[in-house]
N, C-alpha and C positions, 0 to 999 in steps of 0.2 A: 637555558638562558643564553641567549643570544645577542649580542649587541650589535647597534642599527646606527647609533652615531649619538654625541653629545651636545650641551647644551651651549658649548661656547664658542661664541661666533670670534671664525677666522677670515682675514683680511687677503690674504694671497692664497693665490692656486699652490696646491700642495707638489709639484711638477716631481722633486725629488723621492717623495712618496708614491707616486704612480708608476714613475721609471723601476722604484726597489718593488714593487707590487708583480710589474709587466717582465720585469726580469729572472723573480722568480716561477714565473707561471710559465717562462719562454725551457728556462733549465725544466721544468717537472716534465713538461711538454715531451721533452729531449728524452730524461730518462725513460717515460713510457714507451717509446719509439726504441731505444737500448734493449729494453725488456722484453719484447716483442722480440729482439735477435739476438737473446741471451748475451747479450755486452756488458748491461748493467752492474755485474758484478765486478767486473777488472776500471770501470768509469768512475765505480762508486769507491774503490780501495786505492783509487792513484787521488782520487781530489779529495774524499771527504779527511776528515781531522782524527788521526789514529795515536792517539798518545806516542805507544811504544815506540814508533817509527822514528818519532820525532827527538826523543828521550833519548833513542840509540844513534841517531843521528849524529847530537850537538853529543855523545861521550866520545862517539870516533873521531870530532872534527877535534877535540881537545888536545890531541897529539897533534896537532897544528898540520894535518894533513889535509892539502888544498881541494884536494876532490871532493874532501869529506864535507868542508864548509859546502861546498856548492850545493851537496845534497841537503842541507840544515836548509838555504835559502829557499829550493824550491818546496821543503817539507813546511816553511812555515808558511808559504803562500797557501797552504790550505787550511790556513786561521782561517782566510778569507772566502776560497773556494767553498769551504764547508757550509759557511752561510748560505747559499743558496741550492744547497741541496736539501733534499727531504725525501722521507723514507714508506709516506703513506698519504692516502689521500684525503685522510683526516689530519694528519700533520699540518701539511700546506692549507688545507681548509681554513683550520683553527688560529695557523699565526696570520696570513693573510689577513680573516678578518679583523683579527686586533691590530695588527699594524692599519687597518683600511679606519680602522677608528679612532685611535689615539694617534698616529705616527703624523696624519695631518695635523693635528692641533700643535705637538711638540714643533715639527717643520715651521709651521706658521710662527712661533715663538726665537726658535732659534734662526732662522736664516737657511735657504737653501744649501748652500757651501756647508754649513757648521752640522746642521742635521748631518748632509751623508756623512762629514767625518765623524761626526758625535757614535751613527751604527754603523759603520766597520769598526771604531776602536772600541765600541760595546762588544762585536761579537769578535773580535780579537780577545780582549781580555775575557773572555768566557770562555772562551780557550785554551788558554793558557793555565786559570784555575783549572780545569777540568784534564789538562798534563800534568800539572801539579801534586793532584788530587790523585792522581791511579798513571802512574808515566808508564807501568808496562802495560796499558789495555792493549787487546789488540782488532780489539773491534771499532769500526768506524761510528764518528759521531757526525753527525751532521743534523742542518736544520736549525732556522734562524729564530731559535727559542729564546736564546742569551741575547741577541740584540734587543728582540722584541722585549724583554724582558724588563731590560735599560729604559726603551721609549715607556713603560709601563711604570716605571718607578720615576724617572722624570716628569711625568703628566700627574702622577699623584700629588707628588711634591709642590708643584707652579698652583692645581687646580686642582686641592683637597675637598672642595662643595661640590664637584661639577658632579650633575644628572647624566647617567649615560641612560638613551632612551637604547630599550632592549626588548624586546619578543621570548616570552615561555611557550616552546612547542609542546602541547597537553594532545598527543596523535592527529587528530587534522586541525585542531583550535591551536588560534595562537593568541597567547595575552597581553598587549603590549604593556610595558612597564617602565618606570623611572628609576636606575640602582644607582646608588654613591657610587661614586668612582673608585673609594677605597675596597668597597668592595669584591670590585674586579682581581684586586690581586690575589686574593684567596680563592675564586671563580679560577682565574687563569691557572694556577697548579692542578686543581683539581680537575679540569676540563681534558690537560692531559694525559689521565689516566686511559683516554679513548682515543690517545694517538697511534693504538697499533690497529687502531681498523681501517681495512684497505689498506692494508703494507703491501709496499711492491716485494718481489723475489731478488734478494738480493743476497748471491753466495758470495764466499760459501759459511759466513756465519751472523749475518744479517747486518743490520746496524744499531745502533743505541740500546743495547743490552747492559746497560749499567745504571745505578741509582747515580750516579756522578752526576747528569746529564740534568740530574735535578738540584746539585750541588752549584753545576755553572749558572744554571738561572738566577740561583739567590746572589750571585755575584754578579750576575747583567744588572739584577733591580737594584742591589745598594751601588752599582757603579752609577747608573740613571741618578736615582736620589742623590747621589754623592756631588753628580755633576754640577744637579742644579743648583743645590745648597752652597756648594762654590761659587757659580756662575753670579746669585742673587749677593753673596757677599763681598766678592769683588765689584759689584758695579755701585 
C-alpha cells in the first residue's frame, strides 16, 4: 500500500517540504559515497543520536565541569543531526514518501516558518523520549521516523475524513485506491517492519537495534496530535 497524495487541496507551494525532502536525499547521497570508503561507520557514530553518550555526557557536565558542558552541547545537536540520517534504503524510501504526502498538506496549514520548527522540535523531542527510554543504548539511532511521525499525527487530527489516494502493488498490477487517513497510522508502524531492507554497512554495531525506536515514534505522533489540538484551542 503505497500512497500517491490526498484529497485536500493546498493553497501554497510546500518549499519547506521540498528543501527537508532534498536535504535528506543530499545526506543519504553522502553516506553512500562514505560506504564505498569505509567512513560510514565513524560519520554515523559522531552525528547519529546514541543515548549513552549523551546520558554520560550531561552526568560529567554536573560536577559543573566546563569542558564537559561543551561536550553535552555538541552531543545534543545530534537530536537534530540524527534526523537526517538513515540507515537503509528502505528507510529513506518509506519516510520520504510520507512526509512527500502529508508533510505538504501540514506545511500548507501551518506556515512555512512554523512547519520547519514544528519538525525539528518533533524530532528533538523523539529524542529525548528515546534517552529517556534506554539512556545507556549504545547504539546509534537515527532517521526521521519521530518527526515524520508528528507530521502524521498533526494531519490526522486537522483532516480525520481526508482520502489518501494510494496504489496496491499485487507483482506487476497495481490497484489504485482511496484509504482514510486514519488509517495510515497503523499502515505507517507496520510498513516499518521492512526498514532493514537495503541496510547500509554500518560498524561496528549497526544502527537502530532497539524496540525504543518504536517507543519515539508514538511520542512524535501524540506530540503532532498534541500540537494541533493546542494550536485549534488557542486560536
Amino acid at each position: 500500500m503505497i500512497p500517491i497524495s490526498d484529497n485536500v487541496r493546498c493553497c501554497n507551494k510546500p518549499i519547506i517540504n521540498y528543501w527537508l525532502i532534498g536535504i535528506n536525499i543530499a545526506v543519504f547521497l553522502w553516506e553512500l559515497k562514505l560506504e564505498f570508503s569505509d567512513e560510514l561507520g565513524y560519520f554515523v557514530n559522531s552525528w547519529g543520536l546514541i543515548p549513552a553518550q549523551i546520558s554520560g555526557a550531561i552526568t560529567n557536565a554536573i560536577s559543573l565541569n566546563f569542558a564537559a558542558w561543551i561536550v553535552v552541547v555538541w552531543r545534543i545537536l545530534s537530536l537534530i543531526f540524527s534526523i537526517f540520517l538513515h540507515g537503509s534504503f528502505s528507510q529513506i524510501l518509506g519516510n520520504l514518501l510520507f512526509l512527500w504526502v502529508f508533510g505538504k498538506t501540514v506545511e500548507n496549514i501551518l506556515g512555512h516558518r512554523r512547519y520547519l520548527g514544528f519538525y525539528i522540535a518533533a524530532g528533538v523531542v523523539t529524542g529525548v523520549a528515546q534517552i529517556l527510554i534506554e539512556p545507556s543504548l549504545r547504539v546509534p539511532l537515527i532517521g526521521a521516523n519521530g518527526a515524520i511521525a508528528a507530521v502524521l499525527g498533526t494531519y490526522i487530527i486537522k483532516f480525520p475524513q481526508a482520502k489518501i489516494y494510494s496504489v496496491l502493488p499485487l507483482i506487476i498490477v497495481y490497484i489504485p485506491l482511496e484509504i482514510p487517513a486514519f488509517l495510515y497510522i497503523l499502515w505507517w508502524f507496520f510498513q516499518q517492519l521492512f526498514y532493514g531492507i537495503g541496510s547500509l554497512n554500518i560498524p561496528p554495531v549497526g544502527v537502530n537495534q532497539s524496540g525504543i525506536i518504536y517507543w519515539g515514534q508514538i511520542v512524535g505522533l501524540v506530540f503532532g496530535a498534541g500540537f494541533m489540538r493546542f494550536r485549534a484551542f488557542t486560536r
